[in-house]
C-alpha positions in Angstrom: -26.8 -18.2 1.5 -27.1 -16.4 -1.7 -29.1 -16.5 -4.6 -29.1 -15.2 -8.1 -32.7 -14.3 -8.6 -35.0 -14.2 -6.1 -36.8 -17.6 -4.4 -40.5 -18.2 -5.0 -42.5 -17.3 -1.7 -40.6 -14.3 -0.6 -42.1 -10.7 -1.2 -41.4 -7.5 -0.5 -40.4 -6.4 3.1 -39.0 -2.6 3.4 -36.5 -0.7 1.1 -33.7 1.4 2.5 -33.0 4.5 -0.4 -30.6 6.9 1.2 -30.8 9.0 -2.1 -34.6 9.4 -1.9 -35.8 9.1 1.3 -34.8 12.4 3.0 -35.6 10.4 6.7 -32.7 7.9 6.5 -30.7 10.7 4.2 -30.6 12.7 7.0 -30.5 9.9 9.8 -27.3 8.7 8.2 -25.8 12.5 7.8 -26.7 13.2 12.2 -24.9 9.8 13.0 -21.7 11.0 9.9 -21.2 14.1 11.8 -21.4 12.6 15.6 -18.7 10.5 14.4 -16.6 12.9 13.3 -17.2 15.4 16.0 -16.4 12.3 18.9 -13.6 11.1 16.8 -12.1 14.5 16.6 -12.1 14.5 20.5 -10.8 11.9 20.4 -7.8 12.6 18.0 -7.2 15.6 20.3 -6.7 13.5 23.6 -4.5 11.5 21.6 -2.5 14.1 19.7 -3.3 17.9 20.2 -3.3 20.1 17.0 -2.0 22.8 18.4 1.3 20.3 18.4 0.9 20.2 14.8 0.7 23.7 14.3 3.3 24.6 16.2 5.7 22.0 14.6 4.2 23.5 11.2 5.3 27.2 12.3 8.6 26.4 14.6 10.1 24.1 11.9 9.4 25.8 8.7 8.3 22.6 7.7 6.3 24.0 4.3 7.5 21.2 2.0 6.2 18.4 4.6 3.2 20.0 5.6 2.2 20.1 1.8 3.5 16.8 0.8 0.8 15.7 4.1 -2.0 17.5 2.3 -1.4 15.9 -0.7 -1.1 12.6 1.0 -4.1 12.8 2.7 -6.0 14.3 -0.2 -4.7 11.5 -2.9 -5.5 9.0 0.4 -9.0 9.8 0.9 -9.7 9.5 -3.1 -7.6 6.1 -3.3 -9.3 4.7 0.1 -13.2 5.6 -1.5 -12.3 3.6 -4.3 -11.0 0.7 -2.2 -13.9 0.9 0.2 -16.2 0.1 -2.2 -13.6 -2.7 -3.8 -14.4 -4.5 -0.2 -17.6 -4.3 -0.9 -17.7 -5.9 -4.0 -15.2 -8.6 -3.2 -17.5 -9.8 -0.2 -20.3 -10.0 -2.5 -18.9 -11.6 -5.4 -17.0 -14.4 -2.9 -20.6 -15.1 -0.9 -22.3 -15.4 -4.6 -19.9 -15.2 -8.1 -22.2 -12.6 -9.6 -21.1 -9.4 -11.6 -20.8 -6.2 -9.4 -21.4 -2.8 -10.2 -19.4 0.1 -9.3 -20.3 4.0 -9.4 -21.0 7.2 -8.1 -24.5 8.5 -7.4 -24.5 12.1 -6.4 -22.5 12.0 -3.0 -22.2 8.5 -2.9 -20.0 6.1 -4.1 -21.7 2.5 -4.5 -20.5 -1.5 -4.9 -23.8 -3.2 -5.8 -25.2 -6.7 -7.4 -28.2 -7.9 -8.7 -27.7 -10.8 -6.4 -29.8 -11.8 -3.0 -27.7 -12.1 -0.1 -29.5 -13.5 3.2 -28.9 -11.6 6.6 -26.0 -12.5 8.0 -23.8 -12.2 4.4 -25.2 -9.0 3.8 -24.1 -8.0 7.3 -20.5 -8.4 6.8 -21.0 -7.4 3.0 -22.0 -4.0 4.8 -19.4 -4.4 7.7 -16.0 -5.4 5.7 -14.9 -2.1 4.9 -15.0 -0.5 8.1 -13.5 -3.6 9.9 -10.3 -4.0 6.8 -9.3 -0.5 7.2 -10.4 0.3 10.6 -7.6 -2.0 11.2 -5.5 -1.2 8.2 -5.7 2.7 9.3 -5.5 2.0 13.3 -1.8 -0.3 12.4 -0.8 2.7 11.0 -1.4 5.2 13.4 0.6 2.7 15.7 3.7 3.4 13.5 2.8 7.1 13.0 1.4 8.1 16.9 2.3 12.0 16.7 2.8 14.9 15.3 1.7 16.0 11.5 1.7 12.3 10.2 -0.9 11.2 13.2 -3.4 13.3 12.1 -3.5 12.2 8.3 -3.7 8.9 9.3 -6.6 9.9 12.1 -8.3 12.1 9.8 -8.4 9.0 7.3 -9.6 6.6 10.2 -12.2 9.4 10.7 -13.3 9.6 6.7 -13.7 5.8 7.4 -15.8 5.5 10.2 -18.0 8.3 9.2 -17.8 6.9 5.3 -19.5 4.1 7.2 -22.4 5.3 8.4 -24.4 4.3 5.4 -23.0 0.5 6.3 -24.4 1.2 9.7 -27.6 2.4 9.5 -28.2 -0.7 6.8 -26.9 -3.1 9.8 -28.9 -1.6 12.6 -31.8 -2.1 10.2 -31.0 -5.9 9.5 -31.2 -6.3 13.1 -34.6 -5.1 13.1 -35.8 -7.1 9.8 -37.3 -11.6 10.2 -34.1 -13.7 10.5 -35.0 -15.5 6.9 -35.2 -11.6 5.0 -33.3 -12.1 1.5 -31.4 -8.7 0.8 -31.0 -7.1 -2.6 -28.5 -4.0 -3.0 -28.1 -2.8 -6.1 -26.2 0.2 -4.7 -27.8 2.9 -3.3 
């Protein structure tokens, strides 16, 4: 269920600020770098580096390795942007309200003025990890070695970890009443 303003009889509950409370600021940043640390290891079982910097040196490969920088760079940029485009598509199909889009500091942000109840704002939270978890995990199917794995991993790793935010918010939902209304405006 959604609503556009919020119902008479509800009241405030909690607030989750990631920009102001330094807590869950740095909550969220000790779960971003476990990820990225376990995902790393695993990237490593899966395809050493040291393969990848040996094709780099052994093949002369300049023009590819650079073109794979670039992709990854231009990637990362293009797949911030399109997280947050999953956000905002979730939460304008559970409720037709306008969504706002921008940067805050760090963060990039999709929010509404909208109320979402529990379980919408769950999978509002949850959509972007889950679309290109499995848009970046087809990939690495296609592309399982060598220079090309590791741009895709390394993008599957910005996505998890990009996602800790998303997290954090869900474990919190789990711990909120079942009939909690939910208003993100962003950040």
């Amino acid at each position: 269920m959604c609503y556009k303003t919020l119902p008479e009889g509800y009241t405030f509950h909690d607030k989750i600020d990631l920009r102001k409370n330094k807590k869950q600021f740095w909550t969220v940043q000790g779960i971003c770098l476990a990820i990225v640390v376990a995902m790393f290891g695993i990237g490593w079982l899966i395809e050493s580096p040291l393969n990848v910097a040996q094709f780099i040196h052994t093949d002369g490969n300049f023009t590819q390795t650079l073109i794979a920088v670039i992709v990854l760079i231009v990637g990362y940029v293009a797949y911030i942007f399109a997280h947050e485009a999953v956000h905002g598509l979730f939460m304008y199909a559970f409720c037709k309200t306008k969504i706002n889009y921008g940067f805050v500091g760090w963060a990039a942000y999709a929010g509404s003025s909208a109320y979402y109840d529990k379980k919408r704002y769950v999978i509002i939270a949850l959509a972007p990890v889950v679309v290109w978890g499995v848009v970046f995990a087809v990939l690495n199917i296609f592309f399982h070695s060598g220079l090309w794995f590791w741009v895709i991993w390394i993008l599957q790793i910005g996505n998890v970890s990009g996602a800790c935010g998303d997290f954090f918010c869900t474990f919190k939902m789990a711990t909120y009443p079942k009939d909690i209304l939910v208003n993100d405006t962003g950040m």
